[in-house]
C-alpha atoms as one frame of an Amber mdcrd trajectory, in Angstrom:
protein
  -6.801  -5.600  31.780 -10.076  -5.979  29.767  -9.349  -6.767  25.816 -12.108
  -6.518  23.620 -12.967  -9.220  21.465 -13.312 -10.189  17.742 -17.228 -10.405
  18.894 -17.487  -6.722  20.095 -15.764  -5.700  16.936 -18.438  -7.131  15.471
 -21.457  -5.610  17.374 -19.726  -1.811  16.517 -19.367  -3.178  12.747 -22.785
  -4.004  13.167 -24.024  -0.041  14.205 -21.579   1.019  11.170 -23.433  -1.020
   8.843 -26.625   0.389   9.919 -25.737   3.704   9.281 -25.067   3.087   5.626
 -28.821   1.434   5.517 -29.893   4.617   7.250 -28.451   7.402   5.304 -28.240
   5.765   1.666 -30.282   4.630  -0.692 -29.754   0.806  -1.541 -27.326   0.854
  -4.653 -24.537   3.299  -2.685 -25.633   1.614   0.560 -24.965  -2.007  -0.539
 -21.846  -0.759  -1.639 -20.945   0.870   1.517 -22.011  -2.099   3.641 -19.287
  -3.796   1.181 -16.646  -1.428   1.618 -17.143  -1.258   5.468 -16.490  -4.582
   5.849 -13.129  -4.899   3.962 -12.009  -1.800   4.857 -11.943  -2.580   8.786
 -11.601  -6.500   8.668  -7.514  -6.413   9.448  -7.837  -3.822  12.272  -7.781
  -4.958  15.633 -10.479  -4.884  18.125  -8.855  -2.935  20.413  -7.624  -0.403
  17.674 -11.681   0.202  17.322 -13.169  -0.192  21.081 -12.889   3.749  21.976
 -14.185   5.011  18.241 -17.645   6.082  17.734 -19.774   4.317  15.440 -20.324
   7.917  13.504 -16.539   8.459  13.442 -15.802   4.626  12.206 -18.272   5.228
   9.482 -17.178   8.585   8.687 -13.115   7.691   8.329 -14.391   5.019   6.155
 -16.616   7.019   3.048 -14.021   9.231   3.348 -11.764   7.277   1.981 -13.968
   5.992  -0.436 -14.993   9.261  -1.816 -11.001   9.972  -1.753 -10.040   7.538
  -3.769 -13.387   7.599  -6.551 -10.771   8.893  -8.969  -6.802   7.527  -9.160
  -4.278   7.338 -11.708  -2.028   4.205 -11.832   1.844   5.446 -11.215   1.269
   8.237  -9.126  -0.053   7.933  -4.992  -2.731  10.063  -4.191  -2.258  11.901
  -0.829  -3.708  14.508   1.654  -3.286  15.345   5.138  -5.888  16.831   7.437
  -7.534  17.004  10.860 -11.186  15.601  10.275 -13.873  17.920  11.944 -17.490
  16.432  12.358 -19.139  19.798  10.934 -16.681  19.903   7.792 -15.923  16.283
   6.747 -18.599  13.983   8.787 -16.578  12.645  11.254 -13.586  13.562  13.437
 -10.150  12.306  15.273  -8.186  13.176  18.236  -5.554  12.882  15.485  -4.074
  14.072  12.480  -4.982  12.015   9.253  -3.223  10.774   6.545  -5.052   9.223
   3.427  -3.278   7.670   0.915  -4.375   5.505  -2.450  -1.413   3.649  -4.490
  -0.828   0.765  -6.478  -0.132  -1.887  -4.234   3.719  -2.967  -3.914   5.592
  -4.230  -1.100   6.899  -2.225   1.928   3.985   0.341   2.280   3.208  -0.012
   5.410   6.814   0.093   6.652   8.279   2.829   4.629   5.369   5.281   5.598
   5.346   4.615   9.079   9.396   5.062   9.167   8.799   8.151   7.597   6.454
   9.519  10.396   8.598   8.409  13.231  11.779  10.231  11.244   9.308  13.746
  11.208   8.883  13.039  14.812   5.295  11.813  15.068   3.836   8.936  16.638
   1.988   6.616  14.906  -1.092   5.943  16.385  -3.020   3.484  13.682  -2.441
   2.295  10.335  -5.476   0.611   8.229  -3.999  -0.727   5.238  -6.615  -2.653
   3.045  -5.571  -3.940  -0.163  -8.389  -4.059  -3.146  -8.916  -5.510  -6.450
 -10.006  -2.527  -8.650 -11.638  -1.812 -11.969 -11.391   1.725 -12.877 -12.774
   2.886 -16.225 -10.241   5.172 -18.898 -10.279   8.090 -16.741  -9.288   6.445
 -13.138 -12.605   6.575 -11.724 -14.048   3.346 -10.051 -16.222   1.021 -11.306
 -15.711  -2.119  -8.743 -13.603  -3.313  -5.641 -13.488  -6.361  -3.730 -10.791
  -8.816  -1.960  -7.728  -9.550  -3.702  -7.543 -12.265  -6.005  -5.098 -13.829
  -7.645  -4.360 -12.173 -10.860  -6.042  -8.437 -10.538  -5.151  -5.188 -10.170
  -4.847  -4.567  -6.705  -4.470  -0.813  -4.922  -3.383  -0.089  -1.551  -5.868
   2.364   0.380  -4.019   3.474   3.481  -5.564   5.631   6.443  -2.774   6.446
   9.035  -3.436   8.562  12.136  -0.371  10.597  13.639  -0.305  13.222  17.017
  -2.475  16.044  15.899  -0.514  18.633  14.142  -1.877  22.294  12.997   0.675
  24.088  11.637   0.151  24.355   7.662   3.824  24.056   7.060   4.436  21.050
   9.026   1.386  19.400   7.310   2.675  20.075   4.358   5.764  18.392   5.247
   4.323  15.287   6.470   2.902  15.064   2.737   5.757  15.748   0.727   7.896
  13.503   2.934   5.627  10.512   2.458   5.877  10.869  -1.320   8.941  11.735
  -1.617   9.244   8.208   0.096   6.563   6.660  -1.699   8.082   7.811  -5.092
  11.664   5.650  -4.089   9.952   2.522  -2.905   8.160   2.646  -6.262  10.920
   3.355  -8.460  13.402   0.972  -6.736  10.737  -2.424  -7.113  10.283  -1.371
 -10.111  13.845  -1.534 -11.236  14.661  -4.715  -8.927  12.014  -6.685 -10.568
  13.162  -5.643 -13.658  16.664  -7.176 -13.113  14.726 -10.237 -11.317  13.145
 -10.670 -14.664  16.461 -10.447 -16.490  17.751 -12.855 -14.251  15.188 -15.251
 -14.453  16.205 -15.030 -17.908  19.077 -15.923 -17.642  18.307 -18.657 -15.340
  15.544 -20.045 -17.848  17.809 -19.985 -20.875  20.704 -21.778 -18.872  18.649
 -24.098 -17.585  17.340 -25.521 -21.742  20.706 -26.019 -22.421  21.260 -27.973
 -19.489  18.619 -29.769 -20.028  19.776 -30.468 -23.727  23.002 -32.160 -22.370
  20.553 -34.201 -20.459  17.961 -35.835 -23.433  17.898 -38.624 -20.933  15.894
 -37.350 -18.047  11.916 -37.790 -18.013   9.577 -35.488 -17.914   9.486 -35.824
 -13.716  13.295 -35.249 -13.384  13.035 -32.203 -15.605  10.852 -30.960 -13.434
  12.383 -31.304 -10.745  15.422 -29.674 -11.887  13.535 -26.599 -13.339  12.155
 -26.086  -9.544  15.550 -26.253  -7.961  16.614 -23.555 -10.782  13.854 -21.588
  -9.255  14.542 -22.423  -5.645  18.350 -21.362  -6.169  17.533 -18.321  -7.480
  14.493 -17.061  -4.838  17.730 -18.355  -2.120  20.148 -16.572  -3.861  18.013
 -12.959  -4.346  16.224 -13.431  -0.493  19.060 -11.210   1.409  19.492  -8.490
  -0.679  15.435  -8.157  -1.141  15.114  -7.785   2.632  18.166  -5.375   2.164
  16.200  -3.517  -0.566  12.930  -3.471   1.366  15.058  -1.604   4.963  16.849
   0.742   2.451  13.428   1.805   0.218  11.842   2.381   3.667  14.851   4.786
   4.944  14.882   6.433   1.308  17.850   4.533   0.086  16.667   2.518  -2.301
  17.132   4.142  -5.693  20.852   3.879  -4.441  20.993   0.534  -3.812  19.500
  -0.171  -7.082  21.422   1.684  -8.462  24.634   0.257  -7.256  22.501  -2.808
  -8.299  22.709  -1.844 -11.458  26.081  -0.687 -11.978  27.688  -4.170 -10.841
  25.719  -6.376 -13.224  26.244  -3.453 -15.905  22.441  -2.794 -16.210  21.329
   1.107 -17.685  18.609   2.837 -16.052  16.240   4.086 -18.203  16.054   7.355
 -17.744  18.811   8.337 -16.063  19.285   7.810 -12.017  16.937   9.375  -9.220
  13.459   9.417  -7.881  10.483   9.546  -9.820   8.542  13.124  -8.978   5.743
  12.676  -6.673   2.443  14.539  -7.015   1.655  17.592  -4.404  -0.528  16.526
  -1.811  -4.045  17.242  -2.156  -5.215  18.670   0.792  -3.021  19.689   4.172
  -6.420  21.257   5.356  -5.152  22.654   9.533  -8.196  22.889  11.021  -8.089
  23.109  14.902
């Protein structure tokens, strides 16, 4: 069986580029050339061998111009089958784009979430960027992550083609209803990470108090087991958290979560409300 190679990737990146020197002018095709290149450097070769250079290019400043404008705290979604003459490119398949802050378990929750509607998965492109977006959520720069930025999650998933307007629909609303839990239950488990790290920090001074005779190494030392205790002690039930978020159980965890170490949620218990999809466009 023939594989192709990271070097054939390559020479169709290569045509992609071109394309953006072709049809832009240099300022938007500089940028494209940019964007190109992160947005396909984690897929596989062989998840790219049978695309067409027009339909690589296509999938890709589509999801640039998709996600021009985005609000922190809310994913931005829509669901359609891409047709050369209406959108610029097209798929076999049926499309889902998404833009969201970037938080753990992405890629698994949404992909449990198509196999539960019944769909197979056939790829998932999940590039992570550093943004700057001015006042009104429109953007102003993207690159790699670094270490301290804000960072969004830009997510194209393909699925078996599906017309039907309802069913679109559904595949929408299901993947934010989904997307809505995983965000609401990180954000509540780091908030009781933080309070325990708290906890942990304020323990540890007055241990270290009692113990005016230990240098400066030997304190150290003892503030990184603190640490390492802790990250042991909270590894299990994050993997827990991340299988139950995924399945749509996670606000109930955390919530259980809460109850035991006698933690309020502000705002009362449930999932945050998800925005509508923005397009379920059924084109055959």
């Amino acid at each position: 069986m023939h594989f192709p190679t990271h070097e054939q990737k390559q020479a169709l990146l290569e045509q992609v580029l071109r394309m953006a020197d072709q049809r832009l002018g240099s300022g938007p095709a500089k940028e494209a050339r940019a964007f190109i290149t992160q947005y396909y450097d984690n897929v596989d070769p062989e998840d790219m061998a049978d695309r067409a250079p027009e339909d690589l290019y296509g999938a890709a400043m589509a999801q640039l111009a998709f996600a021009r404008a985005f609000a922190s705290g809310t994913p931005k979604l829509r669901v359609y089958n891409p047709r050369t003459e209406e959108h610029g490119w097209s798929s076999p398949h049926t499309v889902i784009e998404i833009v969201n802050d970037d938080m753990p378990f992405l890629v698994d929750s949404v992909s449990m979430e198509v196999n539960r509607q019944g769909y197979t998965l056939h790829l998932i492109n999940h590039p992570i960027l550093a943004t700057q977006r001015d006042n009104e959520g429109q953007l102003k720069s993207f690159g790699p992550p670094v270490k301290d930025g804000r960072h969004e999650s830009w997510m194209h998933v393909e699925v078996d083609r599906e017309t039907d307007p309802a069913r679109l629909r559904e595949i929408g609303a299901g993947i934010l209803a989904v997307l809505a839990d995983v965000r609401a239950s990180f954000e509540d488990w780091n908030e009781m990470r933080a309070r325990m790290d708290a906890v942990r920090v304020k323990e540890l001074e007055s241990a270290l108090r009692k113990l005016a005779e230990l240098g400066p190494t030997e304190r150290e030392v003892v503030t990184e087991l603190s640490r390492t205790l802790m990250n042991k002690f909270l590894h299990d039930p994050t993997v827990r958290l991340r299988a139950a978020a995924a399945n749509g159980r996670g606000l109930g965890v955390v919530d259980t979560a809460r109850y035991l170490f006698g933690l309020e949620r502000a705002g009362g218990a449930g999932t945050a409300p998800a925005a509508d999809p923005e397009d379920t466009s059924h084109n055959e």
